[in-house]
BALO-881909 format. One record per residue: residue in three letters; x, y, z negated of N, C-alpha, C, O in turn. Coordinates in steps of 0.1 Angstrom, whole numbers, padded with zeros to 4 digits, always signed. Layout:
ALAXYZXYZXYZXYZ/...
//
This chain:
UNK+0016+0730-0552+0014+0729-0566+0017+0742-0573+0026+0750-0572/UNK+0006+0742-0581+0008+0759-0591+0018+0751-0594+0021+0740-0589/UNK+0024+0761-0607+0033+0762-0617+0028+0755-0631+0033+0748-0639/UNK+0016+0760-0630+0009+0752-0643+0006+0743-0644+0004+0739-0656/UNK+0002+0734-0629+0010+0719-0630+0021+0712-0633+0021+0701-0638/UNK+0032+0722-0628+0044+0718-0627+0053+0716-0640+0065+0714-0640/UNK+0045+0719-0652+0051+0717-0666+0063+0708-0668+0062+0696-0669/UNK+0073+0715-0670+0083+0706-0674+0087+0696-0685+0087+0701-0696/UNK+0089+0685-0685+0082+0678-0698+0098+0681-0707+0107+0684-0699/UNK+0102+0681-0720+0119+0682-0725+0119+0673-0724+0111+0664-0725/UNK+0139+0674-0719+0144+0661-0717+0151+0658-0731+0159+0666-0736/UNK+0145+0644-0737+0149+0641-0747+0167+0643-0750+0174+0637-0742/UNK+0172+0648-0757+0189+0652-0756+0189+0642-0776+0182+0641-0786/UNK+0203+0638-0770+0210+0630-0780+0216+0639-0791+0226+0645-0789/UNK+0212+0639-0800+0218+0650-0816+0223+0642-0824+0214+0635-0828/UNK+0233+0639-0829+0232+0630-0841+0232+0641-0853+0239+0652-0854/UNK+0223+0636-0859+0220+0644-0872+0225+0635-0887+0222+0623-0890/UNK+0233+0644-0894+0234+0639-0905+0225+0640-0915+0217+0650-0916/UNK+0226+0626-0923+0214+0632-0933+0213+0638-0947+0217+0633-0957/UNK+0206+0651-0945+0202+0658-0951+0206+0657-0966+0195+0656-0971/UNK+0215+0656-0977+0212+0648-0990+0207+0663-0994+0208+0674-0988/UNK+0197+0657-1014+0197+0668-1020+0210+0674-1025+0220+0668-1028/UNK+0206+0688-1025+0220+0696-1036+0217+0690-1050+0207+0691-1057/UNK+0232+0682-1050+0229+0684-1066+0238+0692-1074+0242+0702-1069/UNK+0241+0691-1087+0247+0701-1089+0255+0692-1103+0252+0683-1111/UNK+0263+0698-1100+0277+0685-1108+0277+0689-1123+0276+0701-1126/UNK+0277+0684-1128+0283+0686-1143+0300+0688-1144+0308+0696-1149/UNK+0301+0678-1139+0317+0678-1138+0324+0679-1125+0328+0669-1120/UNK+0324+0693-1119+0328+0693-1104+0336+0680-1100+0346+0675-1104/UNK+0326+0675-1088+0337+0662-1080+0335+0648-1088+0336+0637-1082/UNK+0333+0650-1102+0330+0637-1107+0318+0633-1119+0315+0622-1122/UNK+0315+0641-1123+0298+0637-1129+0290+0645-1125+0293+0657-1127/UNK+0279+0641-1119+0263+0651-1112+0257+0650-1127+0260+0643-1137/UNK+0247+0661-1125+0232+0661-1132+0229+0649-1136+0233+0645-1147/UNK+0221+0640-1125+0216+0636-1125+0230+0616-1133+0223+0609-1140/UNK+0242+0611-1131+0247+0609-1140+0243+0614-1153+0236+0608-1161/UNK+0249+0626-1155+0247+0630-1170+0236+0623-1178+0238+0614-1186/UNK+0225+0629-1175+0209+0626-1181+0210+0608-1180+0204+0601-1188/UNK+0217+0604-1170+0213+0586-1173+0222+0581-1185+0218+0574-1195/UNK+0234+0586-1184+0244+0587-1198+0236+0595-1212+0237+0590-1223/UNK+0231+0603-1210+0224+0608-1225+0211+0598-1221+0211+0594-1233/UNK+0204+0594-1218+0192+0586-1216+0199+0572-1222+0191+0564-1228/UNK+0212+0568-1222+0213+0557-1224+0218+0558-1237+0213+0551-1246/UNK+0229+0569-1240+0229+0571-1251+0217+0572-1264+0219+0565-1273/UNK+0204+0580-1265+0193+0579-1272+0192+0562-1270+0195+0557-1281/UNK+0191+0556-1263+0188+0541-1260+0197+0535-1270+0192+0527-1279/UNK+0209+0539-1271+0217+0529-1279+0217+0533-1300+0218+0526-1310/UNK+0214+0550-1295+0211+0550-1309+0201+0549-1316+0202+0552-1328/UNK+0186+0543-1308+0173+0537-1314+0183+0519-1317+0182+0514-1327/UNK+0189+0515-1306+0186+0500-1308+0199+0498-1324+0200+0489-1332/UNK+0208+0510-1323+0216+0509-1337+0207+0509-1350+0210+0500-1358/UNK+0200+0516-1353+0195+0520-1362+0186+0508-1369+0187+0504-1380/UNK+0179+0504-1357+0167+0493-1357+0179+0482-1365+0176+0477-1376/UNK+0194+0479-1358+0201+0467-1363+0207+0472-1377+0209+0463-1385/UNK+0211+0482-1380+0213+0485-1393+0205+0486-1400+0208+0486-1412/UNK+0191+0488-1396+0180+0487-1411+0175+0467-1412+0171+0461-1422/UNK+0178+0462-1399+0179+0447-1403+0193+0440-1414+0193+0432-1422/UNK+0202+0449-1408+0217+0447-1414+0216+0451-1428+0224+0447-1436/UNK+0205+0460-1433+0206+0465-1448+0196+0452-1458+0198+0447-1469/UNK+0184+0452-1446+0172+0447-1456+0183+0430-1460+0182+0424-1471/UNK+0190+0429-1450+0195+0411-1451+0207+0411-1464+0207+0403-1473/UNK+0216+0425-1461+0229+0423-1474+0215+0425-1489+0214+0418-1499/UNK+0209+0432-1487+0200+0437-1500+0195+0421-1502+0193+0419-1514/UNK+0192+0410-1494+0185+0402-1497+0193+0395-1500+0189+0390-1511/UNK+0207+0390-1496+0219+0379-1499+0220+0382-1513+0219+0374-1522/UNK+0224+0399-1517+0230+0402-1528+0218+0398-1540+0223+0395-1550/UNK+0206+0399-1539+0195+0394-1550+0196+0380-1550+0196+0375-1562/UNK+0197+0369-1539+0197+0355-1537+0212+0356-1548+0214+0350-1559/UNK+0220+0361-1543+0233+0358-1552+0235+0365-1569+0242+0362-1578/UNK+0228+0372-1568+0226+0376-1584+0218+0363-1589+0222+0357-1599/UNK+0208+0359-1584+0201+0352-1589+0207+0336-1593+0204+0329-1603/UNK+0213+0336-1584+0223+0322-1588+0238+0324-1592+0247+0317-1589/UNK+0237+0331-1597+0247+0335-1607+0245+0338-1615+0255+0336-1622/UNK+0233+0345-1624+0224+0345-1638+0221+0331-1641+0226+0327-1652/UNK+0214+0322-1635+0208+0314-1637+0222+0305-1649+0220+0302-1661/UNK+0237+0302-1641+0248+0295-1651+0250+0302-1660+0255+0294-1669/UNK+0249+0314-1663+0258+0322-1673+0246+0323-1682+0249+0319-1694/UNK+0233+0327-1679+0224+0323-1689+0221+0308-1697+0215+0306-1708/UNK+0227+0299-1687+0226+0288-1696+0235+0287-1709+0232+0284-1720/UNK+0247+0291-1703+0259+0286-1705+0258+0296-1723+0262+0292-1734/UNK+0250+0312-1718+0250+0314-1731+0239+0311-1741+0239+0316-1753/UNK+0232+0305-1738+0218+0299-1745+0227+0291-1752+0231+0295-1762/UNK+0231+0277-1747+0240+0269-1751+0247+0271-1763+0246+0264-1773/UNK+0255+0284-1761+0266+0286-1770+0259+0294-1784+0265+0294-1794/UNK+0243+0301-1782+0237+0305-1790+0231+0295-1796+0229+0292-1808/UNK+0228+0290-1789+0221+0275-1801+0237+0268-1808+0239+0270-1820/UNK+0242+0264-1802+0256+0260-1810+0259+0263-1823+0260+0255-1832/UNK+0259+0278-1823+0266+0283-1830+0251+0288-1845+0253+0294-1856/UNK+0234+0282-1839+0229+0286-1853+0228+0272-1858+0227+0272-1870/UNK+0229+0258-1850+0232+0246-1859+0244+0247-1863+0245+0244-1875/UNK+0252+0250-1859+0272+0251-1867+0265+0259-1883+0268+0256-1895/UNK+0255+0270-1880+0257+0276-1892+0243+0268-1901+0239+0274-1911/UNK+0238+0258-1898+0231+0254-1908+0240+0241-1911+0236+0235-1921/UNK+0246+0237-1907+0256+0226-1910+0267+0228-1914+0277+0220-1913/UNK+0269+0241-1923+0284+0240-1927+0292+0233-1933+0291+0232-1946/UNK+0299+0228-1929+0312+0219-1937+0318+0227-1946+0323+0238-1945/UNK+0316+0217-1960+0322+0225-1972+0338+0225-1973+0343+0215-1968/UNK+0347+0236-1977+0357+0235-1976+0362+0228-1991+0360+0232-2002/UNK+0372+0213-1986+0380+0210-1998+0387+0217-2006+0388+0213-2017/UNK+0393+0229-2000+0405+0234-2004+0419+0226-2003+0417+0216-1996/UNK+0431+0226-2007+0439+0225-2004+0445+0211-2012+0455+0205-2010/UNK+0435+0211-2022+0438+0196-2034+0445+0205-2044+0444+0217-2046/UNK+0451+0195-2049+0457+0193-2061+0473+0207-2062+0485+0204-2063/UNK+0470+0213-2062+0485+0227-2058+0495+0221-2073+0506+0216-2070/UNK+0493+0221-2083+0503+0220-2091+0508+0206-2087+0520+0208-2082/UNK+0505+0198-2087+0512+0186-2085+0519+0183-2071+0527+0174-2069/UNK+0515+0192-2064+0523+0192-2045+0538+0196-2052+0540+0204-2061/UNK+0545+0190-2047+0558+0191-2041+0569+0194-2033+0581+0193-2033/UNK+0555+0201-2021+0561+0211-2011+0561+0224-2010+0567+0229-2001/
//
């Protein structure tokens, strides 16, 4: 046999290989990565759209309570002074004449 038959095939050999991770690169050596960071600001923008959204519901609802409650609270006070404006222009077409005090010389008190 040539040699160039004789090709030796590799003998498979046992490596254990660890695996590979990417570099990342910490924000906070040892305890926040990059890639943390951006999901904490990603979540943050997240929280301050869904704030916004609930305080412009939270404004349109007090703006709406406080008109429902103006409104029913005008409604008594307008009666109450309608009421007392009419009252007061029959009182003045009805006035009670005053007697006066009677008879002064002949009192005793």
């Amino acid at each position: 046999m040539s040699k160039k038959t004789k090709e030796k095939k590799p003998v498979p050999t046992e490596v254990e290989s660890t695996p590979v991770q990417p570099e990342t690169q910490d924000v906070i050596k040892g305890r926040l990565t990059e890639e943390e960071w951006r999901e904490h600001l990603e979540n943050e923008k997240a929280l301050e759209i869904v704030s916004e959204v609930v305080w412009d519901v939270v404004d349109v609802s007090w703006e709406t309570i406080y008109h429902k409650w103006v409104q029913r609270e005008i409604f008594p006070y307008a009666v109450e002074d309608a009421k007392k404006k009419l009252l007061q222009a029959v009182s003045w077409n009805f006035l009670a004449r005053d007697e006066g005090e009677g008879d002064i010389e002949n009192d005793s008190s």
